[in-house]
C-alpha positions in Angstrom: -61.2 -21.6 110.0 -64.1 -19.0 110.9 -65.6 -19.0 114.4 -68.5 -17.4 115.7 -67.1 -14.8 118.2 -67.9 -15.5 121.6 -70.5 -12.7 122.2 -72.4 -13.4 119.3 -73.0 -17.3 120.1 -76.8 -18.0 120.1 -78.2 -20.1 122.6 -79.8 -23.6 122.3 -83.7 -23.1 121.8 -84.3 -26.4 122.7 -82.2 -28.5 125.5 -82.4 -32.4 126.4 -82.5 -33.2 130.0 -80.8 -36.4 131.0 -84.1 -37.7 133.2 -87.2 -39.9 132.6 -90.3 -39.2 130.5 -92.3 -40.0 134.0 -90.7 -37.4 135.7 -89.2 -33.9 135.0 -87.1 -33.1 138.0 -86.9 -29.4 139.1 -83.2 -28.8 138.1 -78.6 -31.2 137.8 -75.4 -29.6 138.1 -72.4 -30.5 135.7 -69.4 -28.4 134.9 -67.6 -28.6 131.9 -65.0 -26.1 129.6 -66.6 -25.2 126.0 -62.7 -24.4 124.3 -63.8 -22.0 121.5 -61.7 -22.3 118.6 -61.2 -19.4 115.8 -59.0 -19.4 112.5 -57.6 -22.8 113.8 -56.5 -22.0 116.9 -58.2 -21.8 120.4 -59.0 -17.8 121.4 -60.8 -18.5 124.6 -62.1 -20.6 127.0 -65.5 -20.2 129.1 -66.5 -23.0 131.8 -70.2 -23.2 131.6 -72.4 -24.3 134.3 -75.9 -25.8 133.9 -78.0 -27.2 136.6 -80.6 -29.9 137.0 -81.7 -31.4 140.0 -82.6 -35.0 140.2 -83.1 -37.5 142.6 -80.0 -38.8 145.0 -79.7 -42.4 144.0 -81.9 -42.3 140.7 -79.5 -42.8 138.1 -78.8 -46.5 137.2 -75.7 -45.5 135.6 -74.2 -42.2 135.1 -74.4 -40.1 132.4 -71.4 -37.7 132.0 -71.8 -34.3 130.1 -69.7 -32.3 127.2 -69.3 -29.4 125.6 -67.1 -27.2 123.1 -68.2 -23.9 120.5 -68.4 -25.2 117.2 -70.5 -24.8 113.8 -71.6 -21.4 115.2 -73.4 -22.6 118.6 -72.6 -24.8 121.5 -71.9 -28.2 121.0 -73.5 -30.2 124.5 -73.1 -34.1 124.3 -74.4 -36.4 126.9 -73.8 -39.6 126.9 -74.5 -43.2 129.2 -71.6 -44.8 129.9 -70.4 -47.4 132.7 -67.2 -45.4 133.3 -65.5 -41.7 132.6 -63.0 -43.5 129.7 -65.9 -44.6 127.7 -68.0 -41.5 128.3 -64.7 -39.5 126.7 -64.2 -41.7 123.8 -67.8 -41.1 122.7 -67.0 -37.6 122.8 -63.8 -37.4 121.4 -65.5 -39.4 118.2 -68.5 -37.0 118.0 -66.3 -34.2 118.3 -63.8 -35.4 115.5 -66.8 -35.7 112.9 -68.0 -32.6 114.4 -64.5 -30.8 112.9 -64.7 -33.0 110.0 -68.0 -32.0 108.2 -68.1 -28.8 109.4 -64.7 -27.9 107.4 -65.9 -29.9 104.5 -69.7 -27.9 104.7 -68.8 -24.3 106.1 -69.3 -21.3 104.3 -67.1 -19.5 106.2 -64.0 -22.1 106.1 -62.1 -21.2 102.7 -60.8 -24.7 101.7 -64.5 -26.1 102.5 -66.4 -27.3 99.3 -69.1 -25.4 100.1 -66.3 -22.4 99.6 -64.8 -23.7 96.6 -68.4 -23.8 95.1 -68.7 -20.1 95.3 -65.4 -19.3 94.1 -66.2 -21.6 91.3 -69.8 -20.9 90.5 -70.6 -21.1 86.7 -68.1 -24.3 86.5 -67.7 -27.8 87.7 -66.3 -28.3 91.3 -64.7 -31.1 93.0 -66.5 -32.3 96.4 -67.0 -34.7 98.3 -69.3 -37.2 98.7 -71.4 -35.8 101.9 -71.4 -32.8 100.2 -73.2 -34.2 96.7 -75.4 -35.6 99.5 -76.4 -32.8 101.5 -76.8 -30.8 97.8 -79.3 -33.6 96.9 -81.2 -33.3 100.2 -81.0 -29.5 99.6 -82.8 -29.8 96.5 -85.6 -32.1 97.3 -86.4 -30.4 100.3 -86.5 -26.9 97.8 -88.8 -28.4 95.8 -91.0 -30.0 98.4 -91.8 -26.4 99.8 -92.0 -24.7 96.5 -88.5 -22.8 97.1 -89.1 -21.5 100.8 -85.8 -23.3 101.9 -83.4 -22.4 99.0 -79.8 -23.1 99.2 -78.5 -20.6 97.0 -79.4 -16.8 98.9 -76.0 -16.9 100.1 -75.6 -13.4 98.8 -78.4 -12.1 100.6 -77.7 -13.6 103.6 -74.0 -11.4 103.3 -75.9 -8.8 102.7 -77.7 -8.4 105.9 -74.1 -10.1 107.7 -76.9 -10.7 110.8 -74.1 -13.2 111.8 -71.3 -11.0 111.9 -69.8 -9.0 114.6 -70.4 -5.5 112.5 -73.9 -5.5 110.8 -75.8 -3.2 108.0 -79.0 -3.1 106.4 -78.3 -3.6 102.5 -79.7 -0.8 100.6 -82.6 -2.0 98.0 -80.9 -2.0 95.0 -78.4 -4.3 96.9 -81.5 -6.8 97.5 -83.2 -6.2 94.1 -79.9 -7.5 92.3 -79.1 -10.4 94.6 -82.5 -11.5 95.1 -82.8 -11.8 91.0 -79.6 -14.9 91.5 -82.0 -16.8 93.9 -83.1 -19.8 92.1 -82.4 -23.3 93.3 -83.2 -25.1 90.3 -79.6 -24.0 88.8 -77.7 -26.5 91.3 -76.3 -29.2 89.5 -75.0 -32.8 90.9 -72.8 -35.2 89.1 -71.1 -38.4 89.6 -68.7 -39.8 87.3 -66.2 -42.6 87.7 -66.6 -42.9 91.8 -66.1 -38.8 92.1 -68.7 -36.3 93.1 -68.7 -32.6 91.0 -71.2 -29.3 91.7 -71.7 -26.2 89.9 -74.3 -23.4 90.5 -75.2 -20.7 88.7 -72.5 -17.7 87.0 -73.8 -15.0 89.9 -74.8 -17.7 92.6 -73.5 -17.9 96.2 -74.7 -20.5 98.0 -75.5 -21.5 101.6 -76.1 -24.8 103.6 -76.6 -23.2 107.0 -80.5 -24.1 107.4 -79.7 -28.0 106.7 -76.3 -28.4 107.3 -76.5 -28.8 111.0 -79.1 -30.9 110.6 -77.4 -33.1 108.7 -74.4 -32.9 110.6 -76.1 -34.5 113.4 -77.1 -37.1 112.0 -73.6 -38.1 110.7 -72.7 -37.9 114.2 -75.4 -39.7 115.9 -74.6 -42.3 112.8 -71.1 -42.6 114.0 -71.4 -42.9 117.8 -74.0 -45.0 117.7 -71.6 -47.3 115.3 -68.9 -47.0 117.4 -70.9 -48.8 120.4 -71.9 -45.4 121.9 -76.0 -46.3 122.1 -77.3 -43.8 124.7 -76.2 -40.3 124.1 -78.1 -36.8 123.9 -76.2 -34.7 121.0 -77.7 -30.6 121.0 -76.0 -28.6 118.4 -78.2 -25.3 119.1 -81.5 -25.9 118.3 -80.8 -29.4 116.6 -81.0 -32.1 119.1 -81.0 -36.0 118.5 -81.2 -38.7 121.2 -80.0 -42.3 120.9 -81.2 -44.8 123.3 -81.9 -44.1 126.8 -81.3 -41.8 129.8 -79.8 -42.8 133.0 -83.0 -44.2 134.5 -83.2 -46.0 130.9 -86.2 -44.2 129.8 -86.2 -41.7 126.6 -84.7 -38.5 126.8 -86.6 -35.7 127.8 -86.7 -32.1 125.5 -87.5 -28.9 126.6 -88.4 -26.6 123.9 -87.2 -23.0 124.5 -90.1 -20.0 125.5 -89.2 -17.5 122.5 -88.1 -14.8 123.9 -87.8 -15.8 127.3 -84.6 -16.3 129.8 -82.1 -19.0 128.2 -83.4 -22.6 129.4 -87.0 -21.2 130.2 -89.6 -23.8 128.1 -93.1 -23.4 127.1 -93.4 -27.6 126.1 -91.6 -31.0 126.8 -91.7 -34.1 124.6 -89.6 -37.2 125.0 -87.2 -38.6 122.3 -86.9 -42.3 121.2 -83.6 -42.4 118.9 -85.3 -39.2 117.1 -84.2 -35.6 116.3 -86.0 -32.8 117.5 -85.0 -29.0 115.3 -86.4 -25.4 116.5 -86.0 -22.4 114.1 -86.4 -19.0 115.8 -86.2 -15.6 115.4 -84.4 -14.8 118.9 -81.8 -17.1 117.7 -79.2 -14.5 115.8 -80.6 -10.7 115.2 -79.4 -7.2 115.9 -81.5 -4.5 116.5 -81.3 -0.9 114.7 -82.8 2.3 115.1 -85.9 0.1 117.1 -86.4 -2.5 114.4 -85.5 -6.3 114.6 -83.9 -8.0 112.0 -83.3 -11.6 112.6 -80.9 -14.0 110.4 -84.3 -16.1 108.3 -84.0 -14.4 104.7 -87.0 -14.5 102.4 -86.0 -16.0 98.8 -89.0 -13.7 97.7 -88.6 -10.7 99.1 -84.5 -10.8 99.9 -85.1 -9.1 103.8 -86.2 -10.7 107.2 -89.0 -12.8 107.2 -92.1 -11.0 108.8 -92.5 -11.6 112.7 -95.9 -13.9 112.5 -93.5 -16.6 113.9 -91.5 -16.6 116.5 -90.3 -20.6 116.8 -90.6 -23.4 114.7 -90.3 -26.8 115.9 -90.4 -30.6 113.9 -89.6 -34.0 115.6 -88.3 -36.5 112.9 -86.7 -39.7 112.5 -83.4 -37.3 111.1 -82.2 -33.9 111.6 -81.6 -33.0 108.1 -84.7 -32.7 106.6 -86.3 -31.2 109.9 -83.9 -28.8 109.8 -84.4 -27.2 106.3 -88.2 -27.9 107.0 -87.9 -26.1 110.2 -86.9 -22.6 108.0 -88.8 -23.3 105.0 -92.4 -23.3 107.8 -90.7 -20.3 109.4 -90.4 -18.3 105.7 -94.1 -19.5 104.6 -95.3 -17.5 108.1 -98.0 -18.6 110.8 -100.8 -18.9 108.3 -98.7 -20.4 105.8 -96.9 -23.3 107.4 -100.2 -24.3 108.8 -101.3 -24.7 105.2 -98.3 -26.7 104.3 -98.8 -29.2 107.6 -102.5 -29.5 106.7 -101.7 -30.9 103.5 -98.2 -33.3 105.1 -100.2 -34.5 108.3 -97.5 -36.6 108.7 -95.4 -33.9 110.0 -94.9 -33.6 113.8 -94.3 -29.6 114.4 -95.3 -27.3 116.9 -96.2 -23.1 116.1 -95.3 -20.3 118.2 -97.0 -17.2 117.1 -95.0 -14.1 116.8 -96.5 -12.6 119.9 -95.7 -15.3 121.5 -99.3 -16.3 122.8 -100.5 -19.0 120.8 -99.5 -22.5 120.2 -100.2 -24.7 116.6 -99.5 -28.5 117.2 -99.9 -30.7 114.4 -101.7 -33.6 115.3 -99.6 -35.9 114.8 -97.2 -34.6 117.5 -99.9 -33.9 120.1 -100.0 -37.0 122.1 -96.5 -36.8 123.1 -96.3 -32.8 123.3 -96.8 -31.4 126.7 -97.3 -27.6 126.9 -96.2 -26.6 130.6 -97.2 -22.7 130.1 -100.8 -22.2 131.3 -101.5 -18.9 129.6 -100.5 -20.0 125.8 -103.7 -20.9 123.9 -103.1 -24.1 122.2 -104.6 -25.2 118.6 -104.8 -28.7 116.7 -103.6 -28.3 113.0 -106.7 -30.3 112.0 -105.3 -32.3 108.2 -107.0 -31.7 104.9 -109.6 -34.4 104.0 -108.2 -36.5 101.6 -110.0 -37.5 99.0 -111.2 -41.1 98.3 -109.9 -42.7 94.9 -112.4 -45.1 93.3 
């Protein structure tokens, strides 16, 4: 089983805070050890502190706080329980389906599906049924932005190996061959007789890393939430869902990461009522050579690093799946682009950060609960497109 190594773990560009919408306290201490976990056996372990300050006394029950290194970022769960055996059961399940989908959906697990579907491409694979799933949710979200999210540049995203200890910068004729397998529209879904079969295309490689956590989440907050775990805060990175309430039974409270600032320093809060919040960003996974950036969001089009007009994408939904692939998709399309896109799906609630990180696009759907805490950022509406009347 492949880990990210411990130096190259990104950190969370959003972060829940286990306090009231009225109130964002100045800063909460909790301990906890994140066990990291590489090929299938525990390497390391790091105790991480984080601290919040809230009011003595203001908690009407406690919430307890979790943590472990999986799916290539740090797992935090909080979660609302009347005593410590309760709060470790919820964990223990949301870890468990943690494990579970991630060696089912990893690209970088060999006996995962998402594995045996490269090693297979051209042919009919086995997989299971969470796996059709997410492939079906891959597609329709490819489609609905014209091919900016696209599942299958797994090649291209070897190429650049932006997540991996050792990088390089793949020569052109490198990204002029692989970009020329890109095309979506050659995944294929079956079902016959109860069982669940892929195949992609003769050259393909693909990748589920900007919806699988997504939709991991989801799974998870579906499980806990079944198994009488109703108030938790799940943050897998940048993907963060909330289920009930806080301690002070009020919504959770999100901060949404400053690009490029200090690790828990945010630009914007918003509260969450049993909804996801995702943030793409470029700060997220790069390397730097020779004085240039290149970040880990590949264009399908042009096969390197998508252009620095963005630095953070950010899209509050009732799931995490969709968000997620949404979330890259906006941040491939560019500043002027994705605010194209949201003009014309005003239903969308997402927040723009420039790529010089001074200005602020908020859709307007999203603007009555979105509070921007950073007095210098200069803050735009995403006015919708006038639809026209049918008569």
């Amino acid at each position: 089983m492949r880990r990210t190594p411990l130096k190259a773990m990104p950190f969370p560009m959003a972060f829940g805070f286990s306090f009231g919408a009225d109130k964002i306290f100045a800063a909460i201490s909790f301990r906890t050890t994140y066990t990291i976990k590489m090929l299938n056996k525990v390497i390391s372990t790091v105790a991480l502190s984080l601290t919040i300050a809230v009011a003595p006394n203001s908690f009407a029950k406690e919430v307890f706080n979790y943590g472990t290194f999986a799916l290539g970022t740090l797992i935090n769960v909080q979660t609302k329980n009347d005593t410590k055996e309760e709060a470790d059961y919820c964990y223990k399940e949301a870890l468990d389906e943690v494990n579970r989908l991630e060696d089912i959906l990893s690209a970088y697990i060999d006996s995962s599906d998402v594995s045996k579907i490269n090693k297979g491409r051209g042919t009919w694979v086995k997989i299971n049924p969470e796996t059709a799933q997410l492939l079906k949710l891959s597609l329709t979200m490819a489609a609905d932005t014209a091919g900016a999210f696209d599942p299958t540049i797994g090649a291209l995203v070897k190429d650049w190996s932006v997540d991996q200890p050792e990088h390089r910068i793949p020569k052109a004729d490198e990204i002029h061959a692989d970009i020329a397998k890109v095309d979506w529209k050659k995944i294929e879904v079956k079902e016959e007789n109860g069982e669940y079969f892929a195949k992609i295309g003769d050259d393909q490689t693909i990748t589920l890393g900007g919806i699988a956590k997504g939709y991991i989440l989801d799974k998870v907050a579906e499980l806990t939430t079944k198994k009488g775990c109703k108030d938790v805060l799940l943050s897998f990175g940048g993907d963060i869902t909330g289920t009930g309430t806080n301690g002070k039974d009020k919504p959770w409270m999100i901060g949404i990461q400053y690009p490029g600032a200090k690790t828990g320093q945010y630009f914007a809060t918003l509260p969450l009522d049993n909804e996801s919040v995702q943030t793409s960003g470029d700060y997220e996974r790069f390397f730097i050579q020779d004085g240039v950036k290149y970040h880990h969001i590949i264009s399908p089009v042009t096969g390197k690093p998508v252009p620095a007009t963005l630095s953070s994408v950010t899209i509050i939904g009732s799931t995490s799946a969709p968000a997620d692939a949404l979330c890259t998709a906006l941040f491939v399309m560019g500043w002027d682009g994705a605010q194209e896109y949201l003009k014309k799906h005003p239903h969308v609630r997402a927040v723009l950060v420039n790529g010089d990180k001074k200005r602020v696009a908020a859709t307007e759907a999203i603007k009555d609960i979105l509070t921007v805490v950073v007095p210098t950022l200069e803050v735009q509406t995403i006015i919708p497109e006038k639809q026209e009347t049918v008569k």
